[in-house]
N, C-alpha and C positions, 0 to 999 in steps of 0.2 A: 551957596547952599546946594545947586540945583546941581554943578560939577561933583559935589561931595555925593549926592547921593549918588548920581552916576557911575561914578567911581566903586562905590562897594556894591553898588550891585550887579556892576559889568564884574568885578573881581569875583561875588559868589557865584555868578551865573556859567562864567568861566570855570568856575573850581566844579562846580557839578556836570557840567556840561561834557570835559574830558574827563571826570573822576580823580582830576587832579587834587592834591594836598593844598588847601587853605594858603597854606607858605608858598607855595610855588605862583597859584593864581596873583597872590598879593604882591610878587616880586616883578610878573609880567603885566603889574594894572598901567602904570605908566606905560607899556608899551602899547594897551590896549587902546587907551585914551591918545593917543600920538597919533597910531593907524586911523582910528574915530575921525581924530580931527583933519585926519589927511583927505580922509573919505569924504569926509563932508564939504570944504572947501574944494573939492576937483569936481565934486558932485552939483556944487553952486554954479562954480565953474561953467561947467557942462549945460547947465539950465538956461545962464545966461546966454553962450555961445547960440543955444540952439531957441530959444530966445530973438537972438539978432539977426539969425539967420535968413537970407533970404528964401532960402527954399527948405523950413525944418522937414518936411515930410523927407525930402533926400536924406536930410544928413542923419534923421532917425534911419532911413533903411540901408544905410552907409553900415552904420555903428552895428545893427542887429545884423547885418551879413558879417563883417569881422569879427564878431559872438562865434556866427554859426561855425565860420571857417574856424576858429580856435579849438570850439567843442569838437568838432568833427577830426582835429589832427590829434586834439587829445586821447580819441575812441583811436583810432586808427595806431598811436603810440604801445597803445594800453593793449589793444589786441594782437600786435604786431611780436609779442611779449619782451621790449626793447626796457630793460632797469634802470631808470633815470637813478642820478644817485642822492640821497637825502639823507639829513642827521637826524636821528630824535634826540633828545633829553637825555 
């Protein structure tokens, strides 16, 4: 029951959210629910790992430095005015 509701309300949340067609949200809810569940288990993952860890303060300031470096080559991409190439719909 708890998966059923998630499902339609990740699908409207989704269809309002890009202003996409009902149809369209409801054809990519499976893919939503996939990613969800991907995210969640690397996300357990991750808790456990740092969890077991012996030093988490490092491995948290490991992870947010790798953050920052990605953010920052992303700004540097994006300013650079370099067109990655991407499909829509």
């Amino acid at each position: 029951m708890l998966v059923t509701v998630f499902v339609v309300g990740s699908t409207f949340l989704l269809a309002w959210l890009f202003s996409w067609p009902l149809v369209r949200a409801g054809l990519l809810a499976p893919v939503v629910v996939a990613v969800t569940g991907i995210l969640a288990f690397w996300g357990l993952v991750a808790l456990r790992s740092l969890h077991d860890a012996s030093r988490p303060r490092q491995a948290v300031a490991v992870a947010v430095v790798v953050l920052v470096i990605l953010v920052i080559a992303q700004v540097v991409v994006a300013r650079a005015g370099i067109d990655l190439p991407h499909e829509g719909f």
